[in-house]
C-alpha positions, 0 to 999 in steps of 0.5 A: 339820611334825612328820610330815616331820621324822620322815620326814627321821629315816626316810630317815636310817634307810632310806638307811644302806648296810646298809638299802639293800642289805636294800632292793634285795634285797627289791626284786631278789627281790620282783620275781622271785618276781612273775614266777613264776606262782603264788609271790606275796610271801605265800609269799616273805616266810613264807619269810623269816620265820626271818630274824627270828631274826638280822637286826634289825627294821628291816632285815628289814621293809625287805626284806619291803615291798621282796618286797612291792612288788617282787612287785606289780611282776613280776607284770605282766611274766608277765601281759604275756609270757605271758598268765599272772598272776604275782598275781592282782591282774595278771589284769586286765593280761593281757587287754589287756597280752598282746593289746598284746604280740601286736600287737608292743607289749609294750615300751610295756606294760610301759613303762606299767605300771612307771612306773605302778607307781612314780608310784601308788606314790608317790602312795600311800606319801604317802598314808600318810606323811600319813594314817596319824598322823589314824588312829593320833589317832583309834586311841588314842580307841578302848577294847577294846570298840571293838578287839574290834567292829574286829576282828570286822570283819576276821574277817567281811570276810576270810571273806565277801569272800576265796574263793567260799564264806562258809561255807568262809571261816568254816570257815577262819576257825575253824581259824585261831581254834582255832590261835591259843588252842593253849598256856597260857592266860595268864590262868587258867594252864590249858593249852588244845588241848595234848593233854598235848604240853609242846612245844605249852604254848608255843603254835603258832609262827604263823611255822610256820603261815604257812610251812606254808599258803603254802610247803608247801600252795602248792607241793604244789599248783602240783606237783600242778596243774602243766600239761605243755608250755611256755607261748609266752613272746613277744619284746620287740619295738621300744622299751620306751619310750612314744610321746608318744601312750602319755604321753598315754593313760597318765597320767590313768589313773596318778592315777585308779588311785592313787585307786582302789587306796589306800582300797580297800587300806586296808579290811579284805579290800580287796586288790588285786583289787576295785580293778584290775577297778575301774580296768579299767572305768573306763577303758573307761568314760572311754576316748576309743577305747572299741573298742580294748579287748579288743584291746590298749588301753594304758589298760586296763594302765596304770590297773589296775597303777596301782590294784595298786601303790597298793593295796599301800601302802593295805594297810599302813596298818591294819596299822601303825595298828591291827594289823589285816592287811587281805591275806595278806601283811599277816598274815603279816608282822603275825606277824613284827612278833609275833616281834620282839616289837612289837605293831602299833597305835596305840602303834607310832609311839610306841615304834617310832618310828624302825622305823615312819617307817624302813619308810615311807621305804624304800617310796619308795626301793624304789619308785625301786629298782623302776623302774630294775629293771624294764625294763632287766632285763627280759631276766633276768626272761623267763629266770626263767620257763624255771627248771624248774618242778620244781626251783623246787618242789623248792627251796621245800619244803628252804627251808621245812624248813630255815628252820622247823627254824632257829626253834625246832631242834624237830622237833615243829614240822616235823610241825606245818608239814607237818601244816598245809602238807597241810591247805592242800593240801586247803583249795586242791584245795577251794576254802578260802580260807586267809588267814582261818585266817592272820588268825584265828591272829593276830587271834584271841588279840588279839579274846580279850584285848580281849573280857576287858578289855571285860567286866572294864571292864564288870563283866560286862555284855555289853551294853557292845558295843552301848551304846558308839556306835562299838563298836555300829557296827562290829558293825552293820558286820560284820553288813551283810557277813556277811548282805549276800552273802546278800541280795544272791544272794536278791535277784538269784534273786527277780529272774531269776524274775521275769524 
């Protein structure tokens, strides 16, 4: 009872005039920026960082979940039109959703995969609504042994889990460490990393990293990577409503999609990728016309949107809980809460209480804002696509400069962004994954402080984090990912020489 009575005080808080019109335009614009291949919700909200400076804190994370789930929802409309994925948690919708498009189709795909989005949706945020207080109970047993060990995790799992190298993922991993100890250390008083600039004591602004790596890198990048030529963008063909057999093979796949994208949101490095391909072969496996796949079966678009959707709200979870950003976009909006002030965790939903259950609310108000979006719009969407791509390019590098100048009015930030968006570019052309130099930014001081308190508890002895029983866990958990990768290569290698 205690749970639904404060989310009645959050719908109380997400349905002011003020807080939906913040809603519907993180819904609008989420959306849109889910449709251009290649500007994702992380680039988006680093964007809308410097808004933290004016609006107040529970509008702006309304808006940013609004980007957030908009974006999970856009990004199938590229897949299906254009055989492009606007994310990459889409790239699974295009390969049966572009086939169904080209069948004359593209009506009932997109059909499916909006209302599978807002019903995974659902589903999910209740998930959380009901899940996330079990966690912040058992989050308060847990001391800085435990946090630190916890936080370990996410540094192992983002490094061995994210890109294609564990060596680069810890390469980047490191960058971030060292960004995130740059300034006065606030227990010796001795500055750190500051190579006698007094404008770096303060330390390095994650909102100006975070801008730098998705907004700056990521363009250059798209501007350097573009293609020449115009991708064949196909009508809409007959109804954009489903036939009473497309009911029939969508909503089965809806749920077991929502199961599948929640939990793997909610575990560090979860994403949104591993559950789509998940649902995507599921629903081969379980399909009653198993041939139609790779030719354009509706299961194969509703079960992976469903997972993707889910997926987002599962994401969310740790970060509130626990402070521990398990996406992209998940670290960069941990940083805003940062700006503000507020330190996510267990104590959140204590002290912000009416921030926190203000936020769960409007995700299921953006969820229905996002359905009554996506397909009557449809139209304005297909002509988002034709914007130029240099232009849009163009636009993105002098809102950056812009929003980074407006935080601090300090030019020694702008050279540390475009400093840090032109090692991003290089992390890209070279296959760095950069989330781990986001989250070890974040993450890093945190794991420092919590590594101090430990020893000081324990007068000392570093022993602590193995004899404590959870902390020794966690530990041996983040030494099965770090060395299963590995295992797992030299095991497949032992055995195609045997073979």
């Amino acid at each position: 009872m205690d749970t639904l009575a404060a989310l009645a005080g959050g719908f109380a808080t997400a349905l002011t005039p003020t807080n939906l019109l913040f809603a519907f335009a993180g819904c609008f614009l989420g959306t849109a920026v889910g449709v251009l291949p290649g500007i994702g919700p992380a680039l988006t909200v680093a964007l809308l960082l410097p808004i933290t400076f004016q609006v107040p804190a529970t509008s702006a994370f309304i808006l940013f979940a609004g980007v957030y789930y908009g974006a999970m929802y856009g990004g199938s409309t590229t897949s299906i039109l254009l055989n492009t994925p606007g994310e990459s948690a889409t790239i699974i919708t295009a390969l049966e959703g572009h086939r169904m498009a080209r069948a004359g189709r593209a009506g009932p795909a997109l059909a499916t995969a909006a209302i599978g989005s807002f019903v995974a949706g659902t589903i999910a945020t209740a998930a959380l609504t009901f899940f996330a207080p079990v966690v912040v109970e058992l989050a308060l047993k847990l001391g800085p042994a435990e946090y630190f060990s916890l936080m370990v995790i996410a540094f192992v799992a983002v490094s061995s889990v994210l890109g294609h190298s564990v060596l680069r993922g810890l390469a980047s991993l490191f960058l971030g460490l060292i960004l995130g100890v740059v300034g006065v250390d606030l227990q010796t008083g001795q500055p750190r990393f500051t190579f006698g600039m007094l404008e770096l004591l303060d330390g390095i602004e994650v909102t100006i990293v975070a801008v730098g790596l998705f907004a700056v890198a990521e363009t250059l990048h798209l501007a350097t990577r573009r293609r020449h030529g115009e991708d064949e963008i196909l009508p809409l063909q007959g109804s954009l409503w489903l036939s009473r057999e497309d009911w029939a093979r969508s909503w089965k796949p809806w749920l077991r999609g929502a199961l599948i994208g929640f939990p793997f949101g909610a575990i560090p490095a979860g994403g949104s990728e591993l559950p789509t391909f998940l649902s995507y072969y599921m629903e081969r496996k379980l399909a009653r016309k198993p041939e139609e796949f790779g030719r354009g079966a509706i299961e194969g678009v509703a079960g992976p949107e469903a997972a993707n959707n889910a997926s987002a709200a599962g994401v969310l979870m740790p970060m509130l809980t626990l402070g521990l950003p398990t996406s992209v976009t998940a670290a960069i909006m941990l940083s805003a809460f940062q700006s503000y002030g507020i330190q996510p965790g267990p104590m959140l939903f204590q002290t912000q209480g009416e921030l926190v259950w203000g936020l769960i609310a409007s995700l299921y108000v953006g969820n229905a804002i996002l359905l009554v979006l996506n397909l009557p719009l449809v139209g304005l969407w297909v002509r988002i696509l034709k914007i130029p791509a240099p232009h849009l390019y163009a636009g993105i590098l002098v809102f950056a400069t812009i929003g980074a100048y407006g935080v601090s009015n300090s030019v020694v930030d702008l050279l540390v962004m475009y400093a840090v968006g032109i090692v991003g570019l290089f992390m890209k052309r070279y296959d760095f994954p950069v989330a781990p130099t986001v989250i070890g930014m974040i993450l890093g001081p945190l794991a420092e402080q919590a590594f101090r308190q430990a020893l000081t508890i324990s007068q000392g002895d570093v022993t602590t984090f193995v004899t404590r029983p959870i902390s020794a866990t966690f530990l041996a958990i983040a030494l099965l990912l770090g060395v299963g990768p590995w295992l797992w290569r030299a095991l497949k290698a032992s055995r195609a020489a045997r073979a």
